[in-house]
C-alpha positions in Angstrom: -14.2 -1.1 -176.9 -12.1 -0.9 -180.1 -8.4 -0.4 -179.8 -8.9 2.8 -181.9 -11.8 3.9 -179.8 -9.6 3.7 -176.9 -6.7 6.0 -178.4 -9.2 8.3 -179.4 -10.5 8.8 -175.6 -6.1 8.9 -174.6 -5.8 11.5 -177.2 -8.6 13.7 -175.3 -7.6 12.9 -172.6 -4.3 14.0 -172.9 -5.4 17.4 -174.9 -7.5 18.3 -171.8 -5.0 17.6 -169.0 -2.1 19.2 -171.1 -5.4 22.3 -171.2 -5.4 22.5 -167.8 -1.8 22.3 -166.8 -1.4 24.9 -168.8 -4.1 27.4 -167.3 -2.6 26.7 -163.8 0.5 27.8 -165.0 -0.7 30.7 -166.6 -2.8 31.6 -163.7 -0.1 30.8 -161.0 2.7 32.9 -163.1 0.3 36.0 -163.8 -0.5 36.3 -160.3 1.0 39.0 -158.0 0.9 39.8 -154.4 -0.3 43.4 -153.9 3.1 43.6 -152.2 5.0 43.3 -155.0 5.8 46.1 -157.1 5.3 46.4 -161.2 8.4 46.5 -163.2 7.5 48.4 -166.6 8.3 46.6 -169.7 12.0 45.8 -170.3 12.0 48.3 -173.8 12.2 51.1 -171.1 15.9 51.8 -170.6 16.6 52.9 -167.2 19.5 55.4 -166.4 20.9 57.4 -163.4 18.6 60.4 -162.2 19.8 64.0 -163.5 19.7 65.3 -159.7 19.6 63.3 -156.7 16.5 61.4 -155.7 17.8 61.1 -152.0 16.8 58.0 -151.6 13.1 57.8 -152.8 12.0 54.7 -154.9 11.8 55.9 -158.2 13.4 54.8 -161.8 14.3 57.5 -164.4 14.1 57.5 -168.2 15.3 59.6 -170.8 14.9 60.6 -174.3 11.9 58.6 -174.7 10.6 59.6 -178.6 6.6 60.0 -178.6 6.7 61.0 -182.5 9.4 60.7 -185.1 10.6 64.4 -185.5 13.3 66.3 -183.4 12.5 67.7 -180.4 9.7 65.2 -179.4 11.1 63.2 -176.6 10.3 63.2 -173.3 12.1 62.2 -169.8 9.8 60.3 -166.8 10.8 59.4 -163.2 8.2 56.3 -162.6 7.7 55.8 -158.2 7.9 52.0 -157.2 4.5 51.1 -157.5 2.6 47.9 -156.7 -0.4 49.6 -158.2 -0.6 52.6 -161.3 0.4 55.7 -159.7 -0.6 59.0 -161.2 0.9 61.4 -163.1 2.3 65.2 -163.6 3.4 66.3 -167.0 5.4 69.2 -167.4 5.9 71.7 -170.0 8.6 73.5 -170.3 8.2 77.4 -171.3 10.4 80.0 -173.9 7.9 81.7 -175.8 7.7 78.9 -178.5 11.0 79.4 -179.1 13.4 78.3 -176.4 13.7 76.1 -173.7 13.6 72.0 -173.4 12.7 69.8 -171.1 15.6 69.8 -168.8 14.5 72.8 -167.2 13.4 71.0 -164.7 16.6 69.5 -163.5 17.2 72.1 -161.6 16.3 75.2 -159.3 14.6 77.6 -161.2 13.7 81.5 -161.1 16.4 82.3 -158.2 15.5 79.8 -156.1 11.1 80.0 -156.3 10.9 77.1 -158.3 12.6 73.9 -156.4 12.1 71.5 -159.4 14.2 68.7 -157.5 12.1 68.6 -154.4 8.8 69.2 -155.9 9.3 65.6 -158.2 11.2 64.2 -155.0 7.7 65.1 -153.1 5.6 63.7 -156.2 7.6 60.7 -156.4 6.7 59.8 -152.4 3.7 60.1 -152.7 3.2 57.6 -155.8 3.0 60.0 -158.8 5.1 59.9 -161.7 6.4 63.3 -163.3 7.2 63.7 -167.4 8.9 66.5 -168.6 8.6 67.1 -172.3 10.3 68.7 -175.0 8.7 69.6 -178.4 8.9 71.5 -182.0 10.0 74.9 -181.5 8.9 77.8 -184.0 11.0 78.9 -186.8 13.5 82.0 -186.0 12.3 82.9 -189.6 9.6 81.8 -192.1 7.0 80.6 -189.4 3.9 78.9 -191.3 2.2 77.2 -188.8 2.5 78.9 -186.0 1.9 77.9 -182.6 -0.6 75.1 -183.4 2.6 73.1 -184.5 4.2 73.0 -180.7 1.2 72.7 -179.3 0.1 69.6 -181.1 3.5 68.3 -180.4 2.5 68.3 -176.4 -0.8 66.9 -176.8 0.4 64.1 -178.6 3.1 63.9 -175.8 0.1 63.1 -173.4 -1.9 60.5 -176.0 1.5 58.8 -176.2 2.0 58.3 -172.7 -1.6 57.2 -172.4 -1.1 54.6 -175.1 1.8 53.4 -173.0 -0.1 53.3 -169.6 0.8 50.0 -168.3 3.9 49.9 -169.7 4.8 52.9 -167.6 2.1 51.7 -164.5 0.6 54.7 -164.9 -3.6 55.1 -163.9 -4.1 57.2 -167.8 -7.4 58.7 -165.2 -5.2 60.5 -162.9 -3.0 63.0 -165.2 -2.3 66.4 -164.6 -1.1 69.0 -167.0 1.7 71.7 -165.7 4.2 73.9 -167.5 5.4 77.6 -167.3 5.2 80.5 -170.1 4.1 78.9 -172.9 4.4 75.6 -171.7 1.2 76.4 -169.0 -0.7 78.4 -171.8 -0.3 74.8 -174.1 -1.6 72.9 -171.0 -4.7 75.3 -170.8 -5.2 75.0 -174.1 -5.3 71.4 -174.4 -7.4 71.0 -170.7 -10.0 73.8 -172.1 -10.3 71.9 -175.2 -13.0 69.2 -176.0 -11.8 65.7 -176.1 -9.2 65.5 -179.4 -9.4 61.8 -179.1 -9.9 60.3 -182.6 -11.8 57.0 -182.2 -11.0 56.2 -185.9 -7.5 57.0 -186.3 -5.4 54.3 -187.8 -2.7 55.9 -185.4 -3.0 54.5 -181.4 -1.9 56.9 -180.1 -4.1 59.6 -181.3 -7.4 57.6 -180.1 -6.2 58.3 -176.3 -8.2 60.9 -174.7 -7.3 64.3 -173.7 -8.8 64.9 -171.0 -6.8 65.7 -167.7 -7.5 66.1 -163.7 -5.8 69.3 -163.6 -4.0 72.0 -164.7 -1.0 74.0 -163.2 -0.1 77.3 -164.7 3.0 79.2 -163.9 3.5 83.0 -165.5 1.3 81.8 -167.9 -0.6 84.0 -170.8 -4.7 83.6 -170.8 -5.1 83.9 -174.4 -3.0 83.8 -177.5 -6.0 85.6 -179.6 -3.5 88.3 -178.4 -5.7 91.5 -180.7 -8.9 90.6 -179.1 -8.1 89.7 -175.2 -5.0 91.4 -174.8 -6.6 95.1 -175.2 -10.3 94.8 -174.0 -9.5 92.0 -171.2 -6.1 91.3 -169.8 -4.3 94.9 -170.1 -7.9 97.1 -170.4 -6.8 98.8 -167.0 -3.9 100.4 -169.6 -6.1 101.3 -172.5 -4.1 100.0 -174.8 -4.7 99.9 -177.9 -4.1 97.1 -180.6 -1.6 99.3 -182.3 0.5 99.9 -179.3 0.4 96.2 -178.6 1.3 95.5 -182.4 3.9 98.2 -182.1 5.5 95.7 -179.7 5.2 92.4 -180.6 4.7 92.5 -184.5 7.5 89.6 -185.0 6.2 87.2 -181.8 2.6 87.9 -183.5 3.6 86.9 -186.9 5.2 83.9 -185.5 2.6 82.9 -183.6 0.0 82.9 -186.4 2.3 81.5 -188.7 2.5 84.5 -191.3 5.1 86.8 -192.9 3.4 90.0 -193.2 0.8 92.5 -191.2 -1.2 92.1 -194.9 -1.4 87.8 -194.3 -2.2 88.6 -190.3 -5.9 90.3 -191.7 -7.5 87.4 -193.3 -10.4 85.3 -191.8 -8.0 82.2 -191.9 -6.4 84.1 -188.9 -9.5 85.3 -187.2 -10.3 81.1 -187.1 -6.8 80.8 -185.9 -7.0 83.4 -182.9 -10.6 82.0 -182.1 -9.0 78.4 -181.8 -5.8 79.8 -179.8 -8.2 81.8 -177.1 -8.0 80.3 -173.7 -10.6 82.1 -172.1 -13.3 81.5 -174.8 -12.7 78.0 -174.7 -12.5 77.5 -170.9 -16.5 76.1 -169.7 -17.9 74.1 -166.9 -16.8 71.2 -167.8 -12.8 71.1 -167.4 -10.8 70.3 -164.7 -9.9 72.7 -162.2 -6.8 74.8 -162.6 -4.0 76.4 -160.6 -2.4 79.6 -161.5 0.4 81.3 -160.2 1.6 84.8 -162.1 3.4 86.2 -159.2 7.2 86.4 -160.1 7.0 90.1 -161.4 5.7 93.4 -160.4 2.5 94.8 -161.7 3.0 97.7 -163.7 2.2 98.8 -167.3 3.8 96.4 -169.9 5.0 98.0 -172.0 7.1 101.0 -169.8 10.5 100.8 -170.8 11.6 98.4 -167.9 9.2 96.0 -168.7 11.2 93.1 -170.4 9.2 90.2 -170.4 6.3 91.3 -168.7 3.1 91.3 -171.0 2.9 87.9 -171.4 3.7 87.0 -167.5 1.7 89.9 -166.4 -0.6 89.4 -163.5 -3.8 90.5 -164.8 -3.1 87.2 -167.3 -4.1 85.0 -164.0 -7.0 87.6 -163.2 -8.7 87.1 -166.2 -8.5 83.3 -165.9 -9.4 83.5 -162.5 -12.6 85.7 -163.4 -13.9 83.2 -166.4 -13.2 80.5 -164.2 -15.2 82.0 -161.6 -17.7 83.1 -164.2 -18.1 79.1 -165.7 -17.9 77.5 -162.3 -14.7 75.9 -162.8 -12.5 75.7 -159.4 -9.5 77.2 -159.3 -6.3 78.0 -156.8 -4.9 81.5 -157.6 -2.4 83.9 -157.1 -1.6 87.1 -158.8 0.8 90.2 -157.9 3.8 91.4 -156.9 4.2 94.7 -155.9 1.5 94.6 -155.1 0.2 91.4 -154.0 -3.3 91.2 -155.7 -4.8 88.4 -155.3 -3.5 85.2 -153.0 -5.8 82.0 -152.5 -6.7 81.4 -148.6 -5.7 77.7 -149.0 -2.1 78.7 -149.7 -2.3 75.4 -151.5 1.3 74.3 -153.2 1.3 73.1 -156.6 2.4 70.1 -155.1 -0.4 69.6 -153.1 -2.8 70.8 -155.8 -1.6 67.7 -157.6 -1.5 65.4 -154.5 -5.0 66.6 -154.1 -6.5 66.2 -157.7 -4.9 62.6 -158.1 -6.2 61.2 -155.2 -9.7 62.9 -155.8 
């Protein structure tokens, strides 16, 4: 053989040993005992917990952006995983135009809502928990109306999808939970069809969003407020729309986005209500929910002592229990105070609902 043949065979030689060597290496450093847990990716910043985790295994994020405007960050305790755990996403409430996302820091609603022990229970038993903060509505000048906040949320969950492994979470085993308006945006995006854009230049908005779940605290049914409010959720009243408008003429306006009774009567805003109504969109084929409107009494909402009732009312939970019933979509409910009037026989948690529904 030639002396150039023979450097030609070395050089392949070579090419395919240095191959190999470098697949083994590859190989041996990708592998990892089931034992060990996964470390997200170092961009995560890690900080200490808000409250105490009391010893669970868990890391804790904040002010993690999922869009570019101001209020759309979100925080995220991640369990010690050595597979993707699931996860809650919470929602935060103030009628579209309060609250943030540290609500949840803390003990809520005179001592009902444990927020610390519920995660610390999540977190042991291997589910993440997100708590999100997102655009508010203008005190004055509203254009877009709720739409906006909501859109802000379900881009929250496409984000954290798009980010799955990054944060080890399973993007199959989410749940959607919030209070007020932060469980009537959850509804809305669980009772929608998927929103996923397969086309989109943008990532993020190709993630599905479609959830496990749904947990709904004092939540509303529907925000096509003229229609369900008087002939479904307060029809025990006979109410009429002009007492209702009587009453909330500035949150409707907001809502919708407009400036005057005149702009409310248009068929843009018939659409708009259409696409805002819970219970119309709600069919056989979303996830099951949990509701719990239990926190004030049942009376007439609009008596002078009513506060904040009509959009917390328990008749809200009835009427999503009934077209749940009505589609065949489970559900866990409870409605009442004063009287009690509904309570599920499971006495399931929301906890447990979540335990349950991620480990389906």
């Amino acid at each position: 053989m030639s002396n150039h043949k023979k450097e030609n065979v070395k050089k392949t030689y070579q090419k395919k040993l240095t191959s190999f060597l470098f697949l083994a290496l590859v190989t041996l450093g990708c592998s990892k005992s089931d034992d060990n847990p996964i470390t997200p990716v170092s961009n995560i910043t890690f900080s200490t917990s808000p409250f105490d985790l009391q010893g669970v295994n868990a890391n804790f994020a904040k002010d993690i952006a999922y869009d570019s405007k101001d209020r759309t960050q979100f925080d995220i305790w991640l369990p010690t995983s050595s597979t993707p755990t699931g996860l809650v996403i919470y929602v935060h409430g103030g009628g579209f135009t309060s609250g943030d996302k540290d609500f949840v820091y803390a003990v809520q609603s005179g001592g009902v809502w444990d927020f610390p022990s519920d995660i610390r229970f999540l977190l042991q038993n291997n589910i993440a928990f997100a708590t999100i903060r997102y655009t508010l509505l203008s005190p004055t000048g509203e254009t877009q109306g709720i739409k906006k906040s909501m859109a802000d949320v379900r881009r929250a969950l496409q984000y954290i999808r798009s980010r799955a492994s990054d944060f080890n979470i399973d993007k199959s085993k989410i749940i959607l939970a919030g209070n007020s308006a932060g469980a009537g945006t959850s509804l809305w995006i669980a009772f929608n069809n998927e929103f996923a854009d397969v086309s989109n230049s943008d990532p993020v908005l190709r993630e599905s969003t479609r959830v496990k779940g749904v947990v709904a605290r004092e939540t509303q049914s529907s925000y096509n407020i003229e229609d369900r409010w008087v002939n479904n959720v307060f029809v025990d009243y006979s109410l009429t729309w002009s007492q209702i408008l009587a009453n909330e003429t500035g949150n409707i306006q907001k809502i919708y986005g407009v400036s005057s009774n005149a702009q409310y009567e248009s068929a843009a805003i018939d659409t708009y209500r259409a696409e805002v109504d819970m219970l119309s969109l709600l069919s056989a084929d979303d996830p099951e929910i949990w509701i719990n409107n239990t926190l004030r009494d049942v009376v007439n909402p609009y008596n002078p002592f009513s506060a904040d009732i009509p959009s917390h009312h328990a008749f809200h939970a009835r009427e999503l229990k009934k077209r749940a019933d009505a589609v065949g979509v489970k559900n866990i409910s409870y409605y009442g105070k004063n009287p009690v009037l509904y309570s599920h026989p499971s006495n399931e948690s929301w906890t447990l609902f979540c335990k349950r529904k991620i480990n389906e």
